[in-house]
Structure formats: C-alpha cells, structure tokens
C-alpha positions in Angstrom: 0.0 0.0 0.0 2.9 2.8 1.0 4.6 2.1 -2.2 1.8 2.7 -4.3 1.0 5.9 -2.7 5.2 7.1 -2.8 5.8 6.2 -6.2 6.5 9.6 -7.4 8.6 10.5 -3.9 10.2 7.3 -4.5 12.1 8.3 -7.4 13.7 11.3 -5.8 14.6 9.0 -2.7 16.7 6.8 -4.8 18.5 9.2 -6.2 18.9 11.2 -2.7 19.9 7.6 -1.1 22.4 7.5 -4.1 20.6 4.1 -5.3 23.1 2.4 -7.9 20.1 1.8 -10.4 17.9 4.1 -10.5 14.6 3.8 -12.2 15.1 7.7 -13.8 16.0 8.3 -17.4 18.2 11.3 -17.5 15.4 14.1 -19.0 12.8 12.2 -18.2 9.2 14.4 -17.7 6.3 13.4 -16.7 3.4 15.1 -17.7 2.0 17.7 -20.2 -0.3 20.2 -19.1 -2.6 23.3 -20.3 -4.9 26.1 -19.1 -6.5 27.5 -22.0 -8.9 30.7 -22.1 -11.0 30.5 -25.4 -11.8 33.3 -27.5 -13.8 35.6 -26.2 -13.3 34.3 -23.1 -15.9 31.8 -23.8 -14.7 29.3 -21.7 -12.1 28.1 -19.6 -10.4 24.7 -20.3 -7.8 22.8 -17.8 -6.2 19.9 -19.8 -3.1 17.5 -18.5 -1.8 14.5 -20.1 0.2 12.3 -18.0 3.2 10.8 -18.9 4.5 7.6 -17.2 6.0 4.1 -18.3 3.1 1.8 -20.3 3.2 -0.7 -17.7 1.3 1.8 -15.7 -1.6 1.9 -18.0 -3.9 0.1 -15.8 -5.9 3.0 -14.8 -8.9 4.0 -12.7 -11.5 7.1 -12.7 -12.5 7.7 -9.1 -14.4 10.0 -7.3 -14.6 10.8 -3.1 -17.2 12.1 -1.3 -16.1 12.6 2.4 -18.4 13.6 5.2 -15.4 14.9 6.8 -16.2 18.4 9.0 -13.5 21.3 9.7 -12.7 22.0 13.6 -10.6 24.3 15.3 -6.5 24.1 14.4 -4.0 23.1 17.3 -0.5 23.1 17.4 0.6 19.1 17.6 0.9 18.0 21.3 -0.6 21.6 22.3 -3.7 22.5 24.4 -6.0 23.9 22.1 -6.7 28.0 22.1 -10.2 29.2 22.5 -12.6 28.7 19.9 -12.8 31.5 17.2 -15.1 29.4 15.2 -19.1 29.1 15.6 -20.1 26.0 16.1 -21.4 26.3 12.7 -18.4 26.9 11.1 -16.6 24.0 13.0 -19.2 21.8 11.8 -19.1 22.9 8.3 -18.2 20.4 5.8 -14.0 20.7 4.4 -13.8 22.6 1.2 -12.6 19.7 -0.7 -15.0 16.9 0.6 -15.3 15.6 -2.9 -13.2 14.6 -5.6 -13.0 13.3 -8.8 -9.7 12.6 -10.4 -7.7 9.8 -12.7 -6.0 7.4 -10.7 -4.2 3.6 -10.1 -5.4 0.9 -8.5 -4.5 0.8 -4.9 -3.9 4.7 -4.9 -5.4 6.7 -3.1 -4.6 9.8 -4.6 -3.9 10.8 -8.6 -0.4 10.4 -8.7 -0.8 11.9 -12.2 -2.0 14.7 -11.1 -5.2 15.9 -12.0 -8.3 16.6 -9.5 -11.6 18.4 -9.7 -12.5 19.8 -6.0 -15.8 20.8 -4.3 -14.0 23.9 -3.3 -14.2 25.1 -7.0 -10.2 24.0 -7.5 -9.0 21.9 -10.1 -5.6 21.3 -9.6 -3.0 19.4 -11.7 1.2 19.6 -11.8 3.9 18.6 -14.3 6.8 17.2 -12.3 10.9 18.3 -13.5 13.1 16.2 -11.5 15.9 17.8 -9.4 19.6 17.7 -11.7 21.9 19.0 -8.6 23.0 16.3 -6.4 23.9 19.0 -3.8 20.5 19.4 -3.6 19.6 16.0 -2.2 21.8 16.2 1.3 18.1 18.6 2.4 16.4 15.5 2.0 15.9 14.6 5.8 13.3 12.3 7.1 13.3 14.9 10.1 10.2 17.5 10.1 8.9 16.5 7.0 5.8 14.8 4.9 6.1 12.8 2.0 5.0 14.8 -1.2 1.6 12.3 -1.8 0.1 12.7 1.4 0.8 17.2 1.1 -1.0 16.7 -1.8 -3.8 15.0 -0.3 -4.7 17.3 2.9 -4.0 20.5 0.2 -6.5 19.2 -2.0 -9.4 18.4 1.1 -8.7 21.8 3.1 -7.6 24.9 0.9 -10.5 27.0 0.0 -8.3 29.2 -2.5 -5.5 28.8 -4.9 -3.0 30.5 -2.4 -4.4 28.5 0.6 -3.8 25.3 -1.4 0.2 26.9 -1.9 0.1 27.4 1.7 -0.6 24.2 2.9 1.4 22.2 0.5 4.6 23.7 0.9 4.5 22.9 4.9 7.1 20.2 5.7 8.6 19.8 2.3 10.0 16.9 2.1 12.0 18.1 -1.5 10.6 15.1 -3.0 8.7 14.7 -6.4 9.0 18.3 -7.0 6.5 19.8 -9.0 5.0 22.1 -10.6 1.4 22.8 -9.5 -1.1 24.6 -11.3 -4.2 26.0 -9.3 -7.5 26.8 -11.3 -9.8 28.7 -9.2 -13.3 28.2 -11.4 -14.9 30.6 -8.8 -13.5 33.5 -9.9 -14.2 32.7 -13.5 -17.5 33.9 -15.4 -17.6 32.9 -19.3 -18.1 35.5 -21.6 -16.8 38.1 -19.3 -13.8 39.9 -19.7 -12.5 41.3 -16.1 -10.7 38.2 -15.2 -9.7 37.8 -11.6 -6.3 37.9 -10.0 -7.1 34.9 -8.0 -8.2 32.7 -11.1 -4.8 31.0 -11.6 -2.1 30.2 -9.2 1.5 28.6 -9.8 3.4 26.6 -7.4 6.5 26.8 -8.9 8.7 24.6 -7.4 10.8 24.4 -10.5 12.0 25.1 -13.1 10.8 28.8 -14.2 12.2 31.3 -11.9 15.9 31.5 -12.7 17.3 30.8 -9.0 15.5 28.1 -8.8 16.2 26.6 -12.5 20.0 27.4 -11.8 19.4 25.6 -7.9 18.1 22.5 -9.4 21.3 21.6 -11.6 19.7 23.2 -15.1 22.6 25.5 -16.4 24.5 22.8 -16.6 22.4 20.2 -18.4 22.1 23.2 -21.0 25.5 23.5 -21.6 25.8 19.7 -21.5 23.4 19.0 -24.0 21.6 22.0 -25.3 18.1 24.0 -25.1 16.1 20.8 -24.8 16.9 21.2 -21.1 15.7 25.1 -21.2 12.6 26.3 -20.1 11.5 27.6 -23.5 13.2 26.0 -26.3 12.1 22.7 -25.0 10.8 20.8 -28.2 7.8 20.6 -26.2 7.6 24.2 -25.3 7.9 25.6 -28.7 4.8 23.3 -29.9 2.8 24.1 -27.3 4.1 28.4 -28.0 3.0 27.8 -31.6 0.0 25.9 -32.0 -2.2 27.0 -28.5 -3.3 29.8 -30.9 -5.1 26.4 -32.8 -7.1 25.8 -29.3 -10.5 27.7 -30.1 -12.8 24.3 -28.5 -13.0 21.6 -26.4 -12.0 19.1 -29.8 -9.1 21.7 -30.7 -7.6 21.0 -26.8 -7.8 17.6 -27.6 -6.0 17.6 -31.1 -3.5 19.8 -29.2 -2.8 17.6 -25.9 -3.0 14.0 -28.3 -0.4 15.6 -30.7 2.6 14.1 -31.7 3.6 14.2 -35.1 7.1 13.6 -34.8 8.0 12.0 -38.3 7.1 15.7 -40.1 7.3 18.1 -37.5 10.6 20.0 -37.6 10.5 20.9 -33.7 10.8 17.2 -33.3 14.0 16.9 -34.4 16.6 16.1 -32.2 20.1 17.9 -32.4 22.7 15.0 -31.8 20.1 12.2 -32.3 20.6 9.4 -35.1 17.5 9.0 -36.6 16.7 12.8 -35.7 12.9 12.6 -35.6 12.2 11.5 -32.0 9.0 10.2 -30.7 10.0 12.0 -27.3 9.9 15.7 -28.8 6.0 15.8 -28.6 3.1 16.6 -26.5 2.1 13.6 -26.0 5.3 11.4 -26.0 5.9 7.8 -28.0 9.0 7.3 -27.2 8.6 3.1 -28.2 8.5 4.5 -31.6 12.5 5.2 -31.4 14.8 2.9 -33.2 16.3 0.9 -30.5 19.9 1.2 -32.3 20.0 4.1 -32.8 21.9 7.0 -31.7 20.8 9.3 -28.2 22.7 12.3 -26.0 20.8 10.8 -23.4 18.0 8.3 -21.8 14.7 9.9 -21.8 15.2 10.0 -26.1 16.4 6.7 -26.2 13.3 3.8 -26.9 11.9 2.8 -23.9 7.9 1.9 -22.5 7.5 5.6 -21.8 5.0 7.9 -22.8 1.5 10.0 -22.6 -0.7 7.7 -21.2 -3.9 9.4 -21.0 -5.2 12.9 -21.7 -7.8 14.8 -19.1 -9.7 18.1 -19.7 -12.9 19.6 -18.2 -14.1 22.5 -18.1 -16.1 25.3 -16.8 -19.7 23.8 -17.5 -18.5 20.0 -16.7 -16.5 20.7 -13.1 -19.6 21.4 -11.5 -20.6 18.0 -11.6 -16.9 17.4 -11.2 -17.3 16.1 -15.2 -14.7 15.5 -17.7 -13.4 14.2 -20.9 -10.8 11.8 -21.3 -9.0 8.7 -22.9 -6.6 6.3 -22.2 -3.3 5.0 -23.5 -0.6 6.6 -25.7 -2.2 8.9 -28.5 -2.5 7.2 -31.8 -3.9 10.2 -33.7 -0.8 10.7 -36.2 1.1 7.4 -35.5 0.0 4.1 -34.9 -1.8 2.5 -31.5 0.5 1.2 -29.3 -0.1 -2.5 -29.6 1.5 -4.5 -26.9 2.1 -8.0 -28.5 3.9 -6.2 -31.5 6.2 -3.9 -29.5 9.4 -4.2 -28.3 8.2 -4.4 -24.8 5.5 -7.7 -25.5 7.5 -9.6 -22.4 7.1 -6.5 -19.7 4.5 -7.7 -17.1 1.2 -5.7 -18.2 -1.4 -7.8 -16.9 -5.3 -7.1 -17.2 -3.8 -4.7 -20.0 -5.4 -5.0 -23.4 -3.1 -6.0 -26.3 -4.2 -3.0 -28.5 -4.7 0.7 -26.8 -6.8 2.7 -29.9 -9.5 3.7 -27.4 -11.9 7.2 -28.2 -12.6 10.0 -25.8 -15.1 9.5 -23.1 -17.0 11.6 -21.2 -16.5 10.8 -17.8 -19.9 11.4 -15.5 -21.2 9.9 -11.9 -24.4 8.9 -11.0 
C-alpha cells in the first residue's frame, strides 16, 4: 500500500539515497499540461496529459465524497486555544470533501495529477526532476511529509489557490518536485472579460524562476546537451508556443494535448540524435517508436515503454458536476496505436492490459 502511494517521492529518494540503479531516465518528464482561455473568453479549459511508463496503463477514474467536517486548528501535542469558530463553522463540511480525479489501482490519490475539487479548484502539476546532487543532502526524514500525502490534505482543506500553496509547501519533504497549477473556477464567469487575480495560481517549485532553474542543476544540463533542457526552447515548449493559438474548442484542446507528429514536424527533431525525428519531442510522447539502435545524447530520447498515457480536460460547464473528458493509453492520432504483443516491450509484465490501446474520448460522468 505505501509504495503505491510514494511512487513519485520514490524516485527522488533513490536518487537522494544514491541508489546504484535508478529507475530515472536522465530528462525524463512526466506530464503535459494546459490552461487555455478561449476566445472571447468563452470558456475556460484545464487539460493534462500524464506521462509515465506503459506498464502503468492500468488506470482507474475515481471520485470521493467525504463527510469529513472542519474543527478548530491546534499546534501538535498543544492544548487547544479558545474557539474562534461558531459551532457552525466548526461543523461545516471541508472545502474539498469531494473529488474526482484519474488514478491507479490501490492509490489513493492521482499520482498523475489531475483533481476536480468541491471547493471550486482543479488542480493538476507537471513534475521536472531535481539535476543537482547538492541538492539531495536537504532530504531529511526529520520534520517532514512525504509529497503524496501534502498533496492529499491541500487538495481536502484549501479554499483558495494561495491557501492550497500554503498548505502544501509545509514540511517539504524536497521530494517529487513539481510544478502545480491552481485553477480557481470561482472567480471565472464565461463571456466576461474582467478576469480575476485569484483565477490561476503557480506553485512553482521548478524550473521557471531563474534561482531556482540554476538551484536544481539546469545550467549545466544546457551547456551539456543544449536547449532541450531550457525552459523555453524545449521541443515541447515551442509546440505548445505555436500551436495554442489552434485551441479555439473543447476538440481543438484535444487535437492539441493527443499531438505528436514527430515523423514531419521539424521541432521534433533532435540535435545530436541518429535518426533525428524523435517520438520523445512531442506533447504527448511515444517514445517506443524510437529505433532501438539508434543514436541518443541521453536516456529519456532513447526507446523505452514511456509515454502519454492518457489525456484529461474539463471545463467550466462539466466541473460542476466534477465532469470530464478523457482517454486512455498513448495517443495514436498521427502514429499508430500502441499495440502490446507487436512492441518491443511484449514480455514486460502488463497484466489485465489490453493487447491494442486505440480507445476514443469519453466523457467521464457519476451517478
């Protein structure tokens, strides 16, 4: 049970425990994500596609509803102060009593991540891994909480974008680092024009702001191997600066978050890579369709299992009945379905998988 709910802090901990082999590609991402505001301000869509090794495929839409109620705060091992709360507002049920979000069997959280909150929050995060081994001697088991379980009280408590940065970032463990997006659809109203400050909040934990970029180890991967390490000239950032303009509907953010067209688009290629087309250098990665001899700077371009997996997005009209659509497995839109039993991976464990993943979009709703 604890090692299906510390996958993604588990990672981190081998390479802060200096693990000889580590389960990390070197570059490897994990998840593609965007918040799109239509024209006209029509609508507001919140997409994320996760990215994760096939053998994870086996994958389960859930949805909590806790009757859980807020009480007064304490400090641990501390007499309570006074009340300041009615007994009302004691008793009132937590701001994020129910969820809906894509998940794995025996999880109990996303993992990916991607929720839809009572409180009016959906939040999702695309994870960067830390590049400075400096960093990892911070990585103490004293005063600190595991990423996951952060996640998990953030998500049930915060009320508001910045409460939900307020309360994760308590007891960081410096595991699984992330970076979290925070969709506020309360302060949204389609068609009108006066957006709100409080509408979108960024967690950044890496790799925008420049101390932190240079912190986490990634001047020197750029001067190692290039601007697929840079915030912005990431083959995956330049697709995403030039075609969001294509977004205008809910079937455009699809196209957009399925895409990967690596045999004919040029911001596919790969500088140093023989063949330079690479299934990597996409939105939504195929990285089984690179040539196992051929020629990488480094792992997460070489062929491996690895790969979107699935692609969320809801919206403003479908989070209120904490609605969205998705589909599952690696995108198959410009290349062709991934297909177990014909892949270089047909002996990996993948039981309860199907042999061919060429499933459509669903519209996920609760009765």
């Amino acid at each position: 049970y604890r090692l299906f709910n510390l996958g993604g802090d588990l990672e981190d901990l081998e390479s802060a425990l200096n693990k000889t082999d580590q389960s990390r590609a070197l570059g490897s991402g994990s998840c593609s994500a965007l918040i799109k505001l239509l024209p006209g301000n029509k609508d507001l869509l919140v997409s994320h596609d996760t990215w994760n090794n096939y053998q994870s495929m086996l994958r389960i839409m859930k949805k909590y509803s806790f009757a859980f109620q807020a009480s007064p705060q304490g400090t641990c091992g501390t007499p309570l102060p006074p009340p300041t709360l009615s007994v009302e507002a004691a008793d009132s049920p937590i701001p994020g009593g129910v969820q809906a979000f894509s998940s794995y069997p025996g999880s109990i959280f996303s993992g990916d991540d991607f929720y839809i909150l009572s409180s009016g929050l959906v939040t999702l995060e695309t994870t960067i891994g830390n590049s400075n081994p400096a960093l990892w001697k911070f990585v103490t088991p004293e005063g600190t909480v595991m990423e996951w379980l952060r996640n998990v009280i953030a998500n049930r408590l915060a009320k508001t974008g910045k409460e939900w940065a307020g309360l994760f970032s308590k007891f960081n463990s410096g595991t699984y680092n992330n970076q979290w997006m925070i969709v506020d659809y309360n302060y949204f109203t389609p068609g009108k024009t006066d957006t709100k400050e409080n509408l979108f909040t960024v967690l950044e934990q890496i790799p925008y702001f420049e101390p932190i970029f240079n912190a986490s180890g990634g001047p020197q991967l750029v001067q190692q191997y290039g601007d697929w390490f840079s915030f912005d000239l990431n083959p995956r950032a330049q697709i995403f600066h030039r075609n969001h303009s294509q977004v205008i509907d809910m079937e455009s953010m699809i196209r957009l978050m399925r895409y990967n067209n690596f045999m004919e688009d040029p911001l596919s290629v790969c500088q140093g890579c023989d063949p330079p087309h690479n299934g990597e250098n996409a939105i939504s990665a195929r990285s089984d369709l690179n040539p196992a001899n051929g020629t990488y700077p480094f792992g997460a371009l070489k062929q491996r299992p690895h790969g979107g997996t699935d692609m969320k997005v809801t919206s403003f009209s479908l989070y209120r009945d904490y609605q969205l659509l998705a589909v599952s497995g690696p995108t198959w839109d410009q290349v062709p379905p991934f297909q177990w039993s014909r892949s270089p991976y047909s002996r990996l464990l993948h039981m309860g998988h199907p042999d061919t993943w060429a499933f459509p979009v669903v519209r996920v709703c609760w009765g």
